[in-house]
C-alpha angles and dihedrals in degrees: 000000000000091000084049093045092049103049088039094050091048104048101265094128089162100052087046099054093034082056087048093054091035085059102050090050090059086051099246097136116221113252122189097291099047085052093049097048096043085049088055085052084048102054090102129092097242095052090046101096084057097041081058085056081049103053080046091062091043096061096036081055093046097241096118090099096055109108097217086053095042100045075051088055100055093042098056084050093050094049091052101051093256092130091157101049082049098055084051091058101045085050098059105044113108096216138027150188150193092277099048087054093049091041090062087036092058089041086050089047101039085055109046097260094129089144086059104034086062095046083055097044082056099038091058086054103055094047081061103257116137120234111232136187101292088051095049083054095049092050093044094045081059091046094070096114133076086253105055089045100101095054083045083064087053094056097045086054091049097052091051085050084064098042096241100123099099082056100118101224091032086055092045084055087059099050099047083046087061 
């Protein structure tokens, strides 16, 4: 799992996934930390195809319900492109938090979804989650045009609502927002 963790968390998507295989060749089965740290190996493009396979064994392992997984799961599908599958994910899990929601705003955003990353960003609220600094980020980072700058204006009320204007990079975001 360290060895895992290490690769995955500094770009070596190859030498993390070669470590998981060889892992499971040598008959240690994955538990929740080792998925969540080969689908952060696999939140690129190229890893995507195996971070499917992945998703296969998780289910297959019934970890598919646990949040941590789960909010993995929609992140490495964020961070490929795979809004959709994403979104499913997101959908079905019983429970979230603060970190799945950012996890499929910041997929929405990196990928051009700004639509959608607003209707999230709303949706989350309304289920009764409260936005917090990473998600602020996310949302300013998708208000950078002349159009979005009014809901841009929202936000920024909003963050001042929940006294986190002062915050450094909260306060960079607007600024770059504006």
């Amino acid at each position: 799992n360290s060895m895992i963790a290490a690769y995955s968390s500094r770009a070596h998507a190859k030498e993390a996934i070669k470590l998981f295989i060889q892992m499971q060749q040598e008959g240690i089965y994955p538990d929740e930390i080792t998925f969540v740290n080969i689908l952060n190996a696999c939140a690129i493009p190229e890893a995507l195809a195996f971070g499917k396979l992945i998703h296969s064994q998780i289910v297959d392992a019934s970890f598919e319900s646990n949040i941590i997984v789960a909010t993995a799961l929609v992140n490495m599908y964020g961070r490929c492109g795979n809004v959709k599958d994403a979104r499913r994910m997101l959908n079905i899990m019983p429970e979230r938090n603060v970190v799945s929601w950012n996890a499929m705003i910041g997929g929405y955003i990196r990928h051009g979804h700004i639509e959608e990353a607003f209707k999230t960003f709303e949706q989350m609220q309304q289920e009764g989650m409260s936005p917090d600094k990473v998600t602020f980020i996310n949302i300013l980072n998708a208000c950078d045009s002349p159009e979005t700058l009014e809901s841009g204006n929202l936000v920024h009320a909003h963050i001042v609502d929940k006294g986190l204007e002062l915050d450094v990079v909260v306060g960079n975001a607007l600024v770059n927002m504006y």
